[in-house]
N, C-alpha and C positions, 0 to 999 in steps of 0.2 A: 245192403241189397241194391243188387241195380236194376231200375225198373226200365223194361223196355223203352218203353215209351216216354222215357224220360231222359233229360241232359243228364251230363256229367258235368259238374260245379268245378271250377279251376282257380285258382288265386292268381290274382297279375302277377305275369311272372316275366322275367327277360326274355326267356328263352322256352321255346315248347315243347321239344322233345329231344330228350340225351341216350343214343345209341351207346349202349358198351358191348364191346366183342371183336370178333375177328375181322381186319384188313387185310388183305393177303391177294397174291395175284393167282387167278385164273391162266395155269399154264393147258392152251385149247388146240388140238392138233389142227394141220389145216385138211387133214383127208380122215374117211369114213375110216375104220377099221375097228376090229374086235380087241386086238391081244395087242395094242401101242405099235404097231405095227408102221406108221406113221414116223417120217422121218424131220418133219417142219411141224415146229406150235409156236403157236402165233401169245403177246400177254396181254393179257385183260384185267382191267380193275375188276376186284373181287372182296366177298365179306359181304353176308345177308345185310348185317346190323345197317353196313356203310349204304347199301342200296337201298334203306329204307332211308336212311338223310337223306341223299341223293332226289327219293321220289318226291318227300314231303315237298322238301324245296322248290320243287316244279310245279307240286301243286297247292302252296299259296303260306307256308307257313315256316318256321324257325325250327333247324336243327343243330345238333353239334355231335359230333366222333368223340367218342375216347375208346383209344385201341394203342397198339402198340407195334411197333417196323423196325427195321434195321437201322442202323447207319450204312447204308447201301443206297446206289445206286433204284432199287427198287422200291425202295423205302420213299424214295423223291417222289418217284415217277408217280407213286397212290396219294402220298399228299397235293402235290401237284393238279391233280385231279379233283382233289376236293375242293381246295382251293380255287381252280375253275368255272368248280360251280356256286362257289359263293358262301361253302360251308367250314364253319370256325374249325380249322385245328389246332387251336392250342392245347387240347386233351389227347393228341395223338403223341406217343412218348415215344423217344430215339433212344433204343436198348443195344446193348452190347451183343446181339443174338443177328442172325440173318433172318431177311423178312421172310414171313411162311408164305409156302405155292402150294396150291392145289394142282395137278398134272390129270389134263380129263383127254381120252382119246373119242373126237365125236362117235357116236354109233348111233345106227337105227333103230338099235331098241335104248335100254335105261344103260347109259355109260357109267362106269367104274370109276372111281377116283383113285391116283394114291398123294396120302399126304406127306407135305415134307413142313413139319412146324417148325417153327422158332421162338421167333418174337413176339409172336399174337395172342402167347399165354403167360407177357410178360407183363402185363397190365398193375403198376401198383394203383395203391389207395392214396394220391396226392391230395397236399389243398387245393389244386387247384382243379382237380378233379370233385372232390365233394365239393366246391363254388360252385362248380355247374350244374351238379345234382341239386345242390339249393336252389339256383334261378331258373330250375326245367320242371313242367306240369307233368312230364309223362317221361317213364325209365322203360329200356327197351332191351331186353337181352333173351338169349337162345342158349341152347344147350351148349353149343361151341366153346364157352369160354369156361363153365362151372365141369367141363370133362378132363381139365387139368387146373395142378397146382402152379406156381401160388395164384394166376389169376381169379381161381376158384373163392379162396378168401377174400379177394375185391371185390368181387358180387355181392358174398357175403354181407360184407360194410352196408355197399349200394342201398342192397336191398335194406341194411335194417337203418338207415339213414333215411328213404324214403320211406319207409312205415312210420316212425316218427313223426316226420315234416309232413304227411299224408300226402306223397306225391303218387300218382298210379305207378305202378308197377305192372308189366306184363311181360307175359314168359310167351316166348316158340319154345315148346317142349320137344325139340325135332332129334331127338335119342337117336344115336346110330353109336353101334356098338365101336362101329372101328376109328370113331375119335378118342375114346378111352383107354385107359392102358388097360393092359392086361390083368385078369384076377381082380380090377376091381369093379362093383356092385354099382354101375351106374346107373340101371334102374330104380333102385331102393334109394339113391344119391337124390335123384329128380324129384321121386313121390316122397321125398321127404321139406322139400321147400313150396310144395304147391300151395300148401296153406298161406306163405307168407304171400302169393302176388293176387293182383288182386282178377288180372282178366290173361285169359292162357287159349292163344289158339295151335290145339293139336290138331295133324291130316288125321286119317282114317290108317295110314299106314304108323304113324308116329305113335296111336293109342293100341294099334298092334304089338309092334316091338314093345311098350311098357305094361301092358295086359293082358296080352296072347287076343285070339280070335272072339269077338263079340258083335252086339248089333250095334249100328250109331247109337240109340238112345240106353242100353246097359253101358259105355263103354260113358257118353257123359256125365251118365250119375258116378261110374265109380271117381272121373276126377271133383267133382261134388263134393264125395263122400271125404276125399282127401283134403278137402278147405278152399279147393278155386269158387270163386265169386259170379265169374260168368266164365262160360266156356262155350267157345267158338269151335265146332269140329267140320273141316271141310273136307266135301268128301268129291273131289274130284270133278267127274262128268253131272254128278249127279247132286251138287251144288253144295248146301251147309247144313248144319242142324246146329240149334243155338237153342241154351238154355241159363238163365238166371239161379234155378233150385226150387224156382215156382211155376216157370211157366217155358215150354218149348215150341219154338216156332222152327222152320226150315225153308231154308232158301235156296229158289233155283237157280242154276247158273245164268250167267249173261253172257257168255260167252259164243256168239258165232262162227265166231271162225280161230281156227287156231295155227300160229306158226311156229312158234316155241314158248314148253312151259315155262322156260326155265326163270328164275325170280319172279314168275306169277305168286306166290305166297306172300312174300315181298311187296307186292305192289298191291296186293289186298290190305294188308297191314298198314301200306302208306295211305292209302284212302279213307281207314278208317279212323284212324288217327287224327288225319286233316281235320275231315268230317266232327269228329267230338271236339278239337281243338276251334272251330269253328260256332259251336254253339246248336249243331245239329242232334236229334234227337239217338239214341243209341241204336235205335231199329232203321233209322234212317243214313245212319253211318254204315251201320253192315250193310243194305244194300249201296250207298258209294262205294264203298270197298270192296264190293262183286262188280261192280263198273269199272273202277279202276284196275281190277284183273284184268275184265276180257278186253279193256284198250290193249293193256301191254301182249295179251299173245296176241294179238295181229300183228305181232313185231318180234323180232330177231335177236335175243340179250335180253338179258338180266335189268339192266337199267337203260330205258329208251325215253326218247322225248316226251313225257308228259306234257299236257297244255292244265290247264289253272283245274281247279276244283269244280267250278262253274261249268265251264266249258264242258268237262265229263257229264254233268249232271244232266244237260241240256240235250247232249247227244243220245244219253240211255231214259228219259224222261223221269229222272228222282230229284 
């Protein structure tokens, strides 16, 4: 049971948090258009998991990538990047596959993706990959990597590797039907490991697609019901609703101004992370972690300059 109002206990450990999942580039056109219309796209570092290292980093604490790139040219350009900013790749693996893109044409309303995968579900179970699942307090992955094989059975490991060594586990449960193959059952796939993680934040659109239509607080109990620990559900303009299994509270946004959503989720995640890795209380993380949202949409990208942990804190008064 996690009690709001209380820390989460950590073991000294090397390292603080081990993302596994997608690296892959952002292929971003450079003009508006509906239907790819758009003859210039510009690439961008891309992969939720990798912009959740990326943020922690900025704001005061220890990550590591394990994912998987080509031997390509592109494969460089994303490690190169991580490396940049200071974060270990020695868990990013160089596969016989081309690195995956995502190809996004901007639009004014919710732009379309199409994927072109490769190597980013080519993730094995190394030693030296479980070495870092052992030296790391907190395991970080999303639906992206468990919607295909074989990287699906790396999680697999991950996750029962850290239930053993009692290391946290947390899931983005962010379900989209079109990273799965065809005919198969990826909702019943999800609700069937929520039991094992121990904290899972779903949007309000993510407990949709796995539920169909409900209210925030039917829609927390049912992942409850299915064994998550504490579940975070954010609902947009209209902030969070967070519950343990005893007790619900909900949080309003901090958000004033906005210029793109885009890896705001992400950068919720990064702060709240921080925050427990830091010794802060768990109701006192979720609001950093709504702080460190509404910094990043006053900004433009997925991953933008963060300043320290501090510094946010002092800005939003937590």
């Amino acid at each position: 049971m996690f009690k709001l109002d209380g820390k989460i206990e950590f073991s000294d450990k090397n390292n603080d948090i081990l993302t596994v999942g997608e690296l892959l580039i952002d292929m971003i056109s450079e003009d508006y258009a509906e239907n790819f219309e758009s003859t210039a796209y510009h690439k961008f570092f891309g992969g939720s998991p990798s912009n959740i290292a990326m943020n922690v980093k900025n704001l005061g604490i220890n990550s590591i990538v394990a994912s998987a790139v080509g031997e390509d040219g592109l494969g460089d350009f994303l490690i190169n990047h991580l490396q940049k900013a200071g974060i270990d790749t020695n868990c990013v693996q160089r596969v016989d596959y081309s690195t995956s893109i995502v190809v996004v044409t901007k639009s004014k309303s919710t732009p379309i993706p199409i994927f072109y995968r490769g190597a980013d579900y080519r993730i094995a179970y190394t030693s030296k990959l479980e070495e870092a699942l052992l030296q790391s307090k907190i395991i970080h992955f999303s639906c992206w990597p468990i919607s295909m094989l074989p990287v699906r059975h790396t999680i697999e490991k991950v996750i029962e590797a850290a239930n053993k060594n009692n290391i946290l586990v947390c899931f983005d449960p962010n379900y989209h039907p079109m990273i799965w193959k065809k005919g198969e059952n990826g909702v019943e796939y999800v609700k069937s490991i929520i039991s094992k993680v121990d904290i899972i934040k779903p949007s309000e659109d993510d407990a949709e697609r796995l539920f169909g239509k409900d209210t925030p607080e039917n829609q927390l109990e049912k992942f409850l019901k299915l064994g998550a620990k504490l579940v975070i559900m954010t609902l947009g303009k209209d902030g969070a609703i967070v519950s343990n299994g005893e007790e619900i509270i909900r949080f309003h946004t901090l958000a004033t101004e906005i210029v793109d959503t885009t890896g705001a989720g992400d950068a919720f995640w990064s702060g709240f992370y921080t925050a427990v890795v830091k010794g802060y209380s768990i109701r006192e993380a979720l609001n950093l972690g709504f702080a460190v949202s509404a910094y990043k949409l006053k900004y433009t990208g997925a991953v933008v300059d963060l300043p320290k942990l501090e510094a946010i804190q002092e800005m939003y008064g937590y």
